[in-house]
Wavefront OBJ file of the C-alpha trace (Angstrom):
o trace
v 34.532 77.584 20.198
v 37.958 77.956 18.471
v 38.478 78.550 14.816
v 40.503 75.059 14.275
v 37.709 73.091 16.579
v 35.237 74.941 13.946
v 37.100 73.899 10.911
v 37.024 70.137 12.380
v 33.506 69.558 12.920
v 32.369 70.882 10.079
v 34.371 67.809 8.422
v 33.133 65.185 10.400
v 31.070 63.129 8.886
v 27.135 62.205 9.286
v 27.212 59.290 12.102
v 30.363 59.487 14.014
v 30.968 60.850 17.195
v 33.307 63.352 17.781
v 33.968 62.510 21.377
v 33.959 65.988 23.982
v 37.156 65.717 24.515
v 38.908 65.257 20.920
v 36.908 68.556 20.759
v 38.259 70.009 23.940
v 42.132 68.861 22.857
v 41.247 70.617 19.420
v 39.781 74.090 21.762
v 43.261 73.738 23.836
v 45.849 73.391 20.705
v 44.340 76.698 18.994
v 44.235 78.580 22.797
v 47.605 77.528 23.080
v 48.852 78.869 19.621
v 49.535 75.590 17.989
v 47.490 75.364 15.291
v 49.283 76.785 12.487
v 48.166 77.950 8.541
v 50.359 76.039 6.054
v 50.229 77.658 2.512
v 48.031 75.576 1.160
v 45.056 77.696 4.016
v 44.628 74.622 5.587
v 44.948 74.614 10.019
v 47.521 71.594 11.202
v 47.482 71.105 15.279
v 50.082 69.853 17.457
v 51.091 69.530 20.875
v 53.975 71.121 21.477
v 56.017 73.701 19.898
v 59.073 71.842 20.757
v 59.338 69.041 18.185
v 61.800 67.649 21.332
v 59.482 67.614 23.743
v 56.237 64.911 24.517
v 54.166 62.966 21.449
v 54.412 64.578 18.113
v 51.317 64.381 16.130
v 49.372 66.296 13.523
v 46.091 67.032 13.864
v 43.621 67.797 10.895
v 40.642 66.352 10.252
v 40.378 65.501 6.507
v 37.886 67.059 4.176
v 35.042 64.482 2.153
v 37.688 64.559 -1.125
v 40.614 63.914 1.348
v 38.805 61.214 2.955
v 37.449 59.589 -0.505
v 40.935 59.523 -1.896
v 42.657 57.619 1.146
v 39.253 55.277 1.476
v 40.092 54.527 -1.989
v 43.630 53.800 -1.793
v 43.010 50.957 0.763
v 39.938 49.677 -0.529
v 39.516 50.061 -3.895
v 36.006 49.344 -5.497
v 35.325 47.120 -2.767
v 31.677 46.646 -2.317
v 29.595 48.281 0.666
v 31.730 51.419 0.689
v 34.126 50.634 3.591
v 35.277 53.690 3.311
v 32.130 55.329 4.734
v 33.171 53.953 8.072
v 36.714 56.357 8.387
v 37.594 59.696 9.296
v 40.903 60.644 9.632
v 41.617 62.791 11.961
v 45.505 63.024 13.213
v 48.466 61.882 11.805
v 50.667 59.380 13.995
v 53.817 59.228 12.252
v 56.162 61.047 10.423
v 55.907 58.106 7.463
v 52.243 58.519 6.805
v 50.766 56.406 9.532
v 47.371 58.163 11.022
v 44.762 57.598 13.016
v 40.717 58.082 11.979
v 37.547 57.451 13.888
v 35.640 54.117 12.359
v 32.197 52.929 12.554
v 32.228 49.128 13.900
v 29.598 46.864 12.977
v 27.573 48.391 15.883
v 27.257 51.803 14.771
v 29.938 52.744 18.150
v 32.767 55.532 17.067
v 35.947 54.094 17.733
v 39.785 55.739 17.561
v 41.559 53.335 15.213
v 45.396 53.313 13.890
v 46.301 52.743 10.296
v 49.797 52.451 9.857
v 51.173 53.651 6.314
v 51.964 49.846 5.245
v 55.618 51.644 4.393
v 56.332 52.056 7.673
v 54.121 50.928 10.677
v 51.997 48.125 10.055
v 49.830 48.747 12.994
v 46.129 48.469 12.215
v 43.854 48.179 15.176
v 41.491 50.007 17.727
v 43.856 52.543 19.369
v 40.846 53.838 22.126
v 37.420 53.416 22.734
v 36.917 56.917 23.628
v 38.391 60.459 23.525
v 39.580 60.474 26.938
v 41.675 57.466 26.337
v 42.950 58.503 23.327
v 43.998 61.688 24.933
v 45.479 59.583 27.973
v 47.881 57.864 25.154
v 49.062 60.997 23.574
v 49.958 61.836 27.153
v 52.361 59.201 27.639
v 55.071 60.453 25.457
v 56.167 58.375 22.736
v 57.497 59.852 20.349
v 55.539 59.137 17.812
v 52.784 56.670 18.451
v 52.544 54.319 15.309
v 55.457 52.061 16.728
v 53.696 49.482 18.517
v 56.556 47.134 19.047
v 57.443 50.280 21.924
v 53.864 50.043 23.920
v 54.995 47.377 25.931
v 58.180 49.426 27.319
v 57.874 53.463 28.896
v 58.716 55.893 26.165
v 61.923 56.047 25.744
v 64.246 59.565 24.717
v 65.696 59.290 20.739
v 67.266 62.388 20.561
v 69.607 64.681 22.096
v 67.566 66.735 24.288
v 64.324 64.800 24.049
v 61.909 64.990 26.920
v 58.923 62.374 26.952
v 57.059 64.283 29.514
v 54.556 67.128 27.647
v 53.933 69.081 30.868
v 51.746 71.783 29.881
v 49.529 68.763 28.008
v 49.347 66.620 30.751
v 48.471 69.358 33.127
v 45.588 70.211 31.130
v 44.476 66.710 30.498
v 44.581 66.701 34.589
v 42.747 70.256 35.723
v 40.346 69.233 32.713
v 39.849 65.752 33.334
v 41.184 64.498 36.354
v 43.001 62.038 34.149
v 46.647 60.886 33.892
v 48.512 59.049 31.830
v 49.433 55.238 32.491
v 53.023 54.185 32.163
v 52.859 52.462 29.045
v 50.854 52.036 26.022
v 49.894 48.584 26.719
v 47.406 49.711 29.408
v 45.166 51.384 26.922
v 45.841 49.047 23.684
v 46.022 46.219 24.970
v 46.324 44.337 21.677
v 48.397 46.702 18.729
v 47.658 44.051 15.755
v 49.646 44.685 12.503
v 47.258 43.811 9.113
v 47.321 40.414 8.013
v 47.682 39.053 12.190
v 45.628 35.850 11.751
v 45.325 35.027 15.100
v 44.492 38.748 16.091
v 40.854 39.434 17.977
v 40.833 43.064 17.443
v 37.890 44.003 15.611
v 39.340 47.005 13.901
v 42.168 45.044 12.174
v 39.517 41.971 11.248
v 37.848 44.427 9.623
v 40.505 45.526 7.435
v 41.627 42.173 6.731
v 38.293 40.861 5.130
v 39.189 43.546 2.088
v 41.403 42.840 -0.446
v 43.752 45.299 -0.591
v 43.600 47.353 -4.248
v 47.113 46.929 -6.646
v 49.659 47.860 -5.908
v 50.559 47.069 -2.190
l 1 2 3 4 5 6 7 8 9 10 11 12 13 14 15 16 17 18 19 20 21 22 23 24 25 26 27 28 29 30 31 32 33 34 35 36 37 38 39 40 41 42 43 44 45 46 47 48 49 50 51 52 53 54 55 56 57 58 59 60 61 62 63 64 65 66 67 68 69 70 71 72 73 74 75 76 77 78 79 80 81 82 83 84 85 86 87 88 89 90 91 92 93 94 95 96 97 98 99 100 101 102 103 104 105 106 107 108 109 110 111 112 113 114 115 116 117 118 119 120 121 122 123 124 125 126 127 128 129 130 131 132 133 134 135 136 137 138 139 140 141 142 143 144 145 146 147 148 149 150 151 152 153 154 155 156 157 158 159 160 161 162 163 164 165 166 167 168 169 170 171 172 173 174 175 176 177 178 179 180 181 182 183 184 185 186 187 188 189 190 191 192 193 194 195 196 197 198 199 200 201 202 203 204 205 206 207 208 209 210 211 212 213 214 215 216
């Protein structure tokens, strides 16, 4: 077991499910060198060491205080601690968007998107498990909080980009057998933005039914 995958788990939280292979992505990014020590001691992950090339993300699972303080910041004092249902986990974009497992009203872990509200407004169930989740990174977006881009391939924003993150996606295959689809769509099939009325996922629903704290 790697020192980042160690530093993970021992964040996550009584009742979710750290699915295998968010475990075996965190084992691969510390094999291949790319989870780095900021100055503050804490381990960030990422894909790549090529900020060109593939999906950039970074990983870090957030500690109980962490994960209090952003609960708080979308919920407030609501009642029934919603916040007990998140874990963040990754972050999607470069304006604060990030993704966190959440506990739906079944007690099933689920890979959810919460866009930063100052960016992406996406809010909805990104995967239903870790393989799929994986499968999405493995597209190559660039980042993936933009949801108005899942219906389209990903495409190159700058000089030199490459979507394609071969070393990932040939690990993802020799580990898994899996590949990645051609676009987002095929694995979220509905990327709801808060306040959707007419939206069915359950993730954004959820979020809805709070009232958001002042000021938003």
């Amino acid at each position: 077991m790697s020192g980042f995958l160690d530093v993970t788990l021992s964040r996550v939280p009584p009742g979710f499910e750290f699915f295998e292979p968010l475990q075996a992505l965190f084992a691969w990014v510390d094999e291949q060198g790319l989870a780095t020590t900021a100055r503050n001691g804490e381990l960030y992950g990422s894909l790549s060491d090529d900020y060109l090339i593939g999906t950039q993300v970074e990983l870090r699972g957030y500690t109980a205080e962490e994960t209090a303080s952003y609960a708080e910041s979308w919920f407030g004092d609501a009642a029934g601690n919603p916040g007990a249902r998140l874990w963040p986990f990754v972050q999607t974009g470069g304006e604060g968007s990030v993704g966190a497992l959440w506990l739906d009203d079944d007690g099933r872990t689920r890979i959810v998107h919460l866009g930063s509200g100052s960016g992406s407004m996406m809010t909805c169930v990104l995967a239903d498990n870790g393989l799929d989740f994986l499968r999405l990174l493995a597209i190559g977006y660039e980042d993936i909080c933009w949801n108005k881009e899942f219906a389209a391939p990903p495409q190159v924003h700058r000089e030199g980009g490459d979507p394609v993150n071969a070393p990932f996606r040939d690990w993802l295959w020799r580990t898994y057998g899996a590949t990645a689809p051609a676009i987002a769509l095929d694995i979220v099939p509905e990327p709801a933005e808060m306040g959707d009325e007419d939206t069915k996922d359950p993730f954004c629903r959820w979020i809805d039914g709070f009232e958001p704290p002042d000021p938003w």
